[in-house]
C-alpha positions in Angstrom: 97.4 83.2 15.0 96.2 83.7 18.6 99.4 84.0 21.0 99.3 81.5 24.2 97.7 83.0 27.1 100.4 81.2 29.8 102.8 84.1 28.1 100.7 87.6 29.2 99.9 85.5 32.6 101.8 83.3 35.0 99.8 80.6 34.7 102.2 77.4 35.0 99.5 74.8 33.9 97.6 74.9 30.9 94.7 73.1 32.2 94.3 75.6 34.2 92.5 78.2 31.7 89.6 77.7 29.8 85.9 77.6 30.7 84.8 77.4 34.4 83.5 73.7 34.8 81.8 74.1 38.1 79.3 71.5 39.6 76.5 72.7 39.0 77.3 74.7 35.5 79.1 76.1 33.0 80.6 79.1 32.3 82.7 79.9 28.5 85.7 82.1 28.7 84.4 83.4 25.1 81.2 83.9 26.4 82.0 88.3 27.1 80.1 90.2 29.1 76.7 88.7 29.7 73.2 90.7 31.1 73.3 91.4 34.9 69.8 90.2 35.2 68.9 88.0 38.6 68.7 85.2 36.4 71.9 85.0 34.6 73.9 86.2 38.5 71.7 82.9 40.0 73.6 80.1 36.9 76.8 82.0 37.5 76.7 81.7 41.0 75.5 77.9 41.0 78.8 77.4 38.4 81.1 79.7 40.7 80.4 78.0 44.1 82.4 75.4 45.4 85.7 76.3 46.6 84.6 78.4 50.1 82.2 76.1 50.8 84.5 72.8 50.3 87.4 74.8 52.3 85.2 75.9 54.7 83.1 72.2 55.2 86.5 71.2 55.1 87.4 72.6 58.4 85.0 70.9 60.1 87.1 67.4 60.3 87.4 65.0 62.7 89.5 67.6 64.5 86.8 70.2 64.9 84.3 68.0 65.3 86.3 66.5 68.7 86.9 70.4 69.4 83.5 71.3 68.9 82.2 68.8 71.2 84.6 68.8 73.5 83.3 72.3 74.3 79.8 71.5 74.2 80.5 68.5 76.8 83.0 70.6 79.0 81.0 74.1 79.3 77.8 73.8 77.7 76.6 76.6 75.4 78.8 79.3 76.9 81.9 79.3 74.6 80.2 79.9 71.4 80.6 83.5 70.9 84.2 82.2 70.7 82.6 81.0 67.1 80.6 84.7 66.1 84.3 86.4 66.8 85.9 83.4 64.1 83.0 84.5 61.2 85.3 87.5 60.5 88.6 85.9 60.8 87.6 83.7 58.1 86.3 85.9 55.9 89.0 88.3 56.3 91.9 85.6 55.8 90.0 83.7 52.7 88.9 86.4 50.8 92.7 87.8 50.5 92.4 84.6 49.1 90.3 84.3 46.9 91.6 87.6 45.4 95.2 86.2 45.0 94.0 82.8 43.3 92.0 84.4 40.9 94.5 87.8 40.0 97.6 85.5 40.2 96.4 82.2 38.3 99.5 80.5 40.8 99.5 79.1 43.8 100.1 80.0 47.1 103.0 77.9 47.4 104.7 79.1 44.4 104.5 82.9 45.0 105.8 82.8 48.4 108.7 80.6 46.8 109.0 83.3 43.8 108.4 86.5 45.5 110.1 85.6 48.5 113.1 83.8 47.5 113.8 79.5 48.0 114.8 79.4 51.7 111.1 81.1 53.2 109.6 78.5 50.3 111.0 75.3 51.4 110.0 76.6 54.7 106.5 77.2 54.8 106.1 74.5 52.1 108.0 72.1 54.3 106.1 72.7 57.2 102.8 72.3 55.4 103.4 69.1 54.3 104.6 67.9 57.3 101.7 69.4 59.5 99.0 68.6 56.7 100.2 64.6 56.3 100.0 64.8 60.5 96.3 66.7 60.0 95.4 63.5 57.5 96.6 61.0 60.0 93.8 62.8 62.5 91.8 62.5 59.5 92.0 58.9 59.5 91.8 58.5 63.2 88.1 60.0 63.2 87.0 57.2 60.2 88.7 54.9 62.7 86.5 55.8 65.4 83.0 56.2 63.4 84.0 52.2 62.1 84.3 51.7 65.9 81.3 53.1 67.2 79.7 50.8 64.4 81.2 47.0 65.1 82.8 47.3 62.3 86.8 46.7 61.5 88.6 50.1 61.1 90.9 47.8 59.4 88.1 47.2 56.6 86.8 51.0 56.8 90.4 53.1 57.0 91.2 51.2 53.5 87.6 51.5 52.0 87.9 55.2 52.8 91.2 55.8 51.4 90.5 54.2 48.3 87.6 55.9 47.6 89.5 59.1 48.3 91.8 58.4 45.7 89.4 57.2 43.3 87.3 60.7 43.6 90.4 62.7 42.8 91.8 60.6 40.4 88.5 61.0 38.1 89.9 63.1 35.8 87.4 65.4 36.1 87.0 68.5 38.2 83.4 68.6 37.5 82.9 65.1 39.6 85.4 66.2 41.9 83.5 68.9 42.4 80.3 67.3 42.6 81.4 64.5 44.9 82.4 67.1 47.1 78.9 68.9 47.5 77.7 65.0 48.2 80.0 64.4 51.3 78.6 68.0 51.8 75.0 67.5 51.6 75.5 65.1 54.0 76.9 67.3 56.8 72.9 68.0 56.5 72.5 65.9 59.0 73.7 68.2 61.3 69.9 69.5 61.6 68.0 66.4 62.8 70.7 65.9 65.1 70.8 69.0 66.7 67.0 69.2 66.6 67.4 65.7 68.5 69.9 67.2 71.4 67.2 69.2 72.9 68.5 72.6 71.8 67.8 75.7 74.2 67.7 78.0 71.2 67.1 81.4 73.5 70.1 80.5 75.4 72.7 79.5 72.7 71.7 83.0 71.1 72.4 85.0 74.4 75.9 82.6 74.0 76.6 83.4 70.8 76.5 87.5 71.6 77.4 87.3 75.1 81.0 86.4 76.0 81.2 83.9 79.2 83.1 80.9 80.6 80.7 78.2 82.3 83.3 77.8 85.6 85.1 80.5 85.0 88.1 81.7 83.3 90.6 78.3 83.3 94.1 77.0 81.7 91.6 74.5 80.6 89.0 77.1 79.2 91.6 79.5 77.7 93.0 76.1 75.9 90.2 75.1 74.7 89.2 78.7 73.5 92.7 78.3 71.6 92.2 74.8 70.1 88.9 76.1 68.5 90.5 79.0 66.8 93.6 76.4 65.6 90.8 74.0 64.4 89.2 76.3 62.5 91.8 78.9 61.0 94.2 76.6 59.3 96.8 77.3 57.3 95.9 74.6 55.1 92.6 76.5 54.2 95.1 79.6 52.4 96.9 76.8 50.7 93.9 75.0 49.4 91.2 77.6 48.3 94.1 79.5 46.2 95.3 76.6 44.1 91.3 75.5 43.8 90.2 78.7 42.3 93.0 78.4 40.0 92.4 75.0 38.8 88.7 76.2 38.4 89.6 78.8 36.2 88.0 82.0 38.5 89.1 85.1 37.4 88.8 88.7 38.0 85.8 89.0 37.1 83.9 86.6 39.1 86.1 87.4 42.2 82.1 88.9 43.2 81.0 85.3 43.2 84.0 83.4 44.5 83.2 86.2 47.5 79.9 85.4 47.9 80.6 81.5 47.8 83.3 82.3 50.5 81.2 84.3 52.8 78.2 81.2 53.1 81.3 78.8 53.6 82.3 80.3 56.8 78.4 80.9 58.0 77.9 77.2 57.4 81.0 76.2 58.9 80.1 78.5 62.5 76.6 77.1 62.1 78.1 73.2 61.6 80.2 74.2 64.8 77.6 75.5 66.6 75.4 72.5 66.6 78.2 70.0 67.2 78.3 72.4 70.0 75.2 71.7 71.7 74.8 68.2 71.0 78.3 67.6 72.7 75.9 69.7 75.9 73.3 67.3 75.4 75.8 64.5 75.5 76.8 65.8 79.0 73.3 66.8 80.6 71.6 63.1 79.4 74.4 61.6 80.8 75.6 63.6 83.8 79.1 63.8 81.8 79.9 67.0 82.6 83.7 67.8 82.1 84.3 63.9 80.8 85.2 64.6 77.2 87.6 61.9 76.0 87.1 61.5 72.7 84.5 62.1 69.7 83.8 58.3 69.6 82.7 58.5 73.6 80.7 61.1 72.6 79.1 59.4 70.3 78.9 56.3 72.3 76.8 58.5 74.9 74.6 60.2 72.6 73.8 56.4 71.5 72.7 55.2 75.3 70.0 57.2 75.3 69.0 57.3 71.2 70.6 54.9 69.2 69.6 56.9 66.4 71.4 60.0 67.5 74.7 58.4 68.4 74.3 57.0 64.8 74.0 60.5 63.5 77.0 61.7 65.2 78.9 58.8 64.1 77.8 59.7 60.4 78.9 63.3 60.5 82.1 62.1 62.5 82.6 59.9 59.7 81.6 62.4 57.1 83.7 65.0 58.1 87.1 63.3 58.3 86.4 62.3 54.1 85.9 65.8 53.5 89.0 66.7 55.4 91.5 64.5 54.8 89.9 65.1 50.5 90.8 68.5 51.1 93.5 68.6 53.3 95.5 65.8 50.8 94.5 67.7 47.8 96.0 71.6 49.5 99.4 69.5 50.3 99.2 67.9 46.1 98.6 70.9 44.7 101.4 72.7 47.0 103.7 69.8 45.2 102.9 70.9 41.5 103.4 74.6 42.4 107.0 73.6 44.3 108.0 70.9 41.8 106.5 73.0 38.3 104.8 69.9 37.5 101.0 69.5 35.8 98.7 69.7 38.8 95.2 69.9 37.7 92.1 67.9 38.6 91.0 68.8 34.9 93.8 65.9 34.0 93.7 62.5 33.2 95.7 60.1 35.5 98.2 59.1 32.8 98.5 62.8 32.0 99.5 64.6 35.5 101.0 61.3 37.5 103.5 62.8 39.7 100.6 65.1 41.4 98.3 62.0 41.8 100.8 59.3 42.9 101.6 62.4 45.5 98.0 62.4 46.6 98.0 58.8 46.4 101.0 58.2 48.6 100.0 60.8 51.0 96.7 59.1 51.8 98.4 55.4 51.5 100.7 56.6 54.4 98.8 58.1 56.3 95.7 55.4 56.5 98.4 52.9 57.4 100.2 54.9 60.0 96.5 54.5 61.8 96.3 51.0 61.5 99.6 49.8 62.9 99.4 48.2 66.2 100.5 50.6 69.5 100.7 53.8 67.3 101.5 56.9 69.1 97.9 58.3 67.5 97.1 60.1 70.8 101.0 62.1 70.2 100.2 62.6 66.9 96.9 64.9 68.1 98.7 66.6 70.1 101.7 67.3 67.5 99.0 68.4 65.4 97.0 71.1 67.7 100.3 72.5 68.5 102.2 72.9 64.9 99.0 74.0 63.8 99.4 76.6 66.6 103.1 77.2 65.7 102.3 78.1 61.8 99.3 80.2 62.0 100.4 83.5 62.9 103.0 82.6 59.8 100.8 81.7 57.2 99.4 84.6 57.8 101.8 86.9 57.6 103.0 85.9 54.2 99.4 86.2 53.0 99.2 89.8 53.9 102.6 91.1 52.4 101.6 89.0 49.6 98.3 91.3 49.3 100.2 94.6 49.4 102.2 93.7 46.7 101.6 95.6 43.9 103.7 93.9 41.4 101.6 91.1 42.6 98.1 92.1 42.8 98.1 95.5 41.1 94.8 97.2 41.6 93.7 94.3 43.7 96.1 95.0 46.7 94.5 95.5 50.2 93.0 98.6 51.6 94.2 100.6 54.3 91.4 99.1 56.6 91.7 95.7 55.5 95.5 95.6 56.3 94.1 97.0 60.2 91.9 94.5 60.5 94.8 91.6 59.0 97.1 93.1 61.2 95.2 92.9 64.5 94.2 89.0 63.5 97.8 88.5 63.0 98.7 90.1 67.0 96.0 87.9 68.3 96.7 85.1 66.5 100.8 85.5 67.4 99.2 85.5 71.2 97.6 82.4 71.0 100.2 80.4 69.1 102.4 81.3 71.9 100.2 79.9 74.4 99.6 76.8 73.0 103.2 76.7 72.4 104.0 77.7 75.4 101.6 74.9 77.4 101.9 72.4 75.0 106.0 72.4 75.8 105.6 73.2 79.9 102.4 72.1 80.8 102.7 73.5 84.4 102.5 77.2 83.2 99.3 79.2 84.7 97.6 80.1 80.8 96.1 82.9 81.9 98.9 84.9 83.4 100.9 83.7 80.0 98.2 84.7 78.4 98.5 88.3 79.8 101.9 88.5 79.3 102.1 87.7 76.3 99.2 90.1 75.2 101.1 92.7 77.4 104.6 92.1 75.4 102.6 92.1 72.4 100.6 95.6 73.2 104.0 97.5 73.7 105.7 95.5 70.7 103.0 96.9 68.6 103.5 100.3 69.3 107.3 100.6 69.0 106.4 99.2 65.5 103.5 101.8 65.0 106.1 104.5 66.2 108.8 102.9 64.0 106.4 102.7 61.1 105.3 106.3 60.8 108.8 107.8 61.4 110.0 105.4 58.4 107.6 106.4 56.0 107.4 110.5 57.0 111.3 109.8 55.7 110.4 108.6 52.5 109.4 110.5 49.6 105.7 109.5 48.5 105.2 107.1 46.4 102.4 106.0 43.8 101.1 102.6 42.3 102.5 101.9 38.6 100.0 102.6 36.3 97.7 99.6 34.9 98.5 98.5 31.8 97.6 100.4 28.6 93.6 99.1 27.7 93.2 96.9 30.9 91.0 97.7 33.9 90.3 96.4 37.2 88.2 93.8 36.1 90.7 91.7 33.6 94.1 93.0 34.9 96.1 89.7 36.0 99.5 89.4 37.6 102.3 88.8 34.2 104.7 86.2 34.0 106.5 85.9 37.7 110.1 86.9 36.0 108.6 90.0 34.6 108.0 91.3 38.1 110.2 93.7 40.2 112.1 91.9 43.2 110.8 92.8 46.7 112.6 94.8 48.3 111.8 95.0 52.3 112.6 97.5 54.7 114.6 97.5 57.7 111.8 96.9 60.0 110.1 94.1 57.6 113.0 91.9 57.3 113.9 92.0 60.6 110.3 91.0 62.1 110.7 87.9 59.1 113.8 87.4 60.5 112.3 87.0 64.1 109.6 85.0 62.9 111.8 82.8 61.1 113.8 82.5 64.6 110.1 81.6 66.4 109.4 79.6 64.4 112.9 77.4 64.2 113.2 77.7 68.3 109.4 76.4 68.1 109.9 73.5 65.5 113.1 72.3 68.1 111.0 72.6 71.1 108.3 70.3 69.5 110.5 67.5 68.5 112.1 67.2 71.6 107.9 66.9 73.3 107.0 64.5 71.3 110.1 62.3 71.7 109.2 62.6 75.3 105.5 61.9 75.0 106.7 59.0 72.7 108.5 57.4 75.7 105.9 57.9 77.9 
């Protein structure tokens, strides 16, 4: 008799082994090792992809759309090198990833609660589900303002779109999950005639792209901006998300190659999606002598339409588009986040009837949010700006616990990061701390001068890096050297897979760890208070 699996893993869902049921194919678990020829790496590719391109698609919502056009409207073609730097940000941050979902079989949300005790889990979780059911709201805003741009009632759109929403999920299928996901993709398609409508200047957007440069100048305006389009497109939502899909797909070790590769041409297609929102939001300006005007991504899309009907429609469209595939994504990150907190079934492989808790969760998350957006004299501009700015607050977080997550080798074994790769993390994580402070910082006190916070924050920073350097080395010359455990007895690289979570050593931090947690936690607390008391001010006008 063949021993369950869940008990040499820590897989908490059943559904969650098996075959890979991808949208375009089909991959056995009993199928072994198959021939590396081109033609058997093309199927398993075609039944591997779908996560990074979903995440990444995803993260072209309504917000990024607005962002992305507000930048194209504001200063033309010259902040989109801003976009080249982001290419690597992504990949670094998702493919840590992609290697915990498919080593783990858990969730994010479930081994920061394990591995780092209840309190920092209901406090990253918390704060996701706030932020993400704010991020769905803005989700929901952006159908509200296609409908608009249309004639029609966002009172008869919002609900259309939230039903269908819920009816996708709710298939009981991840195959047509999956599959109506790459529809609401193919659509972002349009993206091409409508940039090939905006008159592109293709020699100048590549100088832009390689050739950093503020139209105007260096600005609080610019240097916000600059900030918003990092926030908009490095979520923490995003680490949440592609983990727990690539579980619930089944991806493991041995197509972490794959799940790579799908990853990469997700944040390629993302930069490029940006890119040409990006010039069409110029177009928008120069055809309408707008320059600096940007209000909204429904204005934009009304002046697009004065002077082609047909374009404004296209922007509308991929306005509209983009807020499904955000608010599917973004309300499935914050369900699955529930079934890893809760240890309750959470698998788009179940029926309905069979998993209830995690889709009356996804259910009442979109319910809530669709009618916070259609009641009368809602604060929807506050909740934009609530949005941008927690976002702001819980990046340099998120990814924090994702890299001590990824150099833990009770965790990830043979899997942890390299020496180079935890450089690299760690220099996203300075500059990423840098700008949450300044949109923290001018979101609360909007007089501040951003670009001398900006400098001293990068200053404090610089030094604060160094102690901690200094600190580091003089720690570890102290301590004896120490080597990995061994792998298992008859396992290698390519099937080794994180045990049961109560098999695994506690962490144990050093000195200098838990106090920089410790701070974080404080930052982030201080932060959290600083933002309530905004927005009850904004509320009352």
């Amino acid at each position: 008799m063949t021993a369950d699996p869940r008990l040499r893993t820590a897989v908490l869902d059943s559904a969650h082994l098996g075959d890979i049921e991808g949208a375009f194919g089909r991959i056995s678990v009993d199928a072994g090792d198959r021939p590396r020829t081109l033609k058997v790496r093309l199927v398993t590719m075609l039944a591997i992809v779908g996560p990074g391109l979903v995440v990444m698609v995803g993260d072209n919502d309504a917000g990024g759309v607005s962002t992305y056009a507000q930048a194209g409207q504001n200063y033309g073609y010259s902040l989109m090198w801003v976009l080249l730097l982001l290419i690597p940000v992504l990949v670094v941050n998702q493919e840590m990833v992609v290697r915990l979902g498919a080593v783990t079989g858990v969730g994010h949300a479930r081994l920061i609660n394990e591995r780092f005790g209840r309190g920092w889990g209901w406090f990253s979780v918390g704060d996701l589900f706030v932020l993400n059911f704010l991020t769905i709201v803005t989700e929901f805003i952006g159908i509200g303002l296609a409908a608009d741009y249309f004639g029609i009632s966002r009172y008869v759109v919002v609900p259309t779109a939230a039903v269908a929403l819920v009816a996708v999920m709710a298939s009981g299928s991840f195959r047509r999950w999956e599959r109506a996901m790459f529809a609401f993709i193919a659509i972002t398609l349009l993206q091409v005639p409508m940039l090939l409508m905006s008159h592109p200047d293709f020699g100048r957007a590549a100088r832009d792209f390689v050739v950093p440069g503020i139209s105007g100048g260096v600005s609080s305006d610019a240097v916000l901006l600059i900030i918003a389009i990092v926030g908009t497109t490095v979520a923490p939502w995003q680490l949440f998300f592609q983990q727990s899909n690539i579980v619930d797909k089944r991806i493991t070790p041995r197509f972490i190659g794959y799940e790579r590769a799908d990853t990469v041409l997700g944040a390629f297609v993302v930069v490029l999606g940006a890119a040409a929102l990006v010039m069409t939001g110029d177009w928008a300006a120069r055809s309408t002598g707008t320059e600096g005007a940007f209000t909204d991504a429904g204005a934009v899309a009304e002046l697009l339409g004065h002077g082609d009907h047909l374009l404004g429609s296209i922007f509308a469209i991929v306005l509209l588009d983009a807020s499904v595939v955000g608010a599917a994504a973004v309300t499935l990150a914050t369900s699955y986040a529930f079934g890893d907190v809760f240890g309750i079934k959470h698998s788009l492989h179940r029926s309905f009837s069979d998993a209830k808790r995690f889709y009356l969760s996804y259910t009442a998350m979109v319910a809530l949010a669709a009618g916070v957006v259609l009641i009368p004299g809602a604060p929807l501009g506050v909740i934009t700006t609530a949005v941008q700015a927690l976002a702001g607050l819980l990046l340099p977080s998120a990814s924090v616990f994702l890299l001590l997550l990824c150099n833990d080798r009770e965790v990830l074994g043979p899997w942890v990061n390299r020496r180079w790769l935890n450089v690299v993390a760690i220099v996203i994580v300075a500059v990423l701390l840098v700008l949450s402070g300044i949109l923290m910082a001018t979101t609360l006190f909007p007089d501040l001068d951003v670009v001398e916070t900006a400098e001293g924050l990068s200053a404090v920073l610089a030094v604060a890096g160094a102690v901690a350097m200094v600190a580091l080395r003089l720690a570890a010359s102290r301590r004896p050297p120490s080597s990995p455990p061994p792998l298992p007895s008859g396992l290698d690289r390519a099937t080794w897979r994180m045990p049961p979570l109560t098999l695994l050593r506690p962490v144990t931090w050093s000195a200098g760890t838990r106090t920089g947690m410790l701070a974080l936690r404080g930052y982030l607390v201080l932060g959290a208070l600083l933002l309530i008391v905004k927005a009850l001010q904004l509320g009352r006008g």
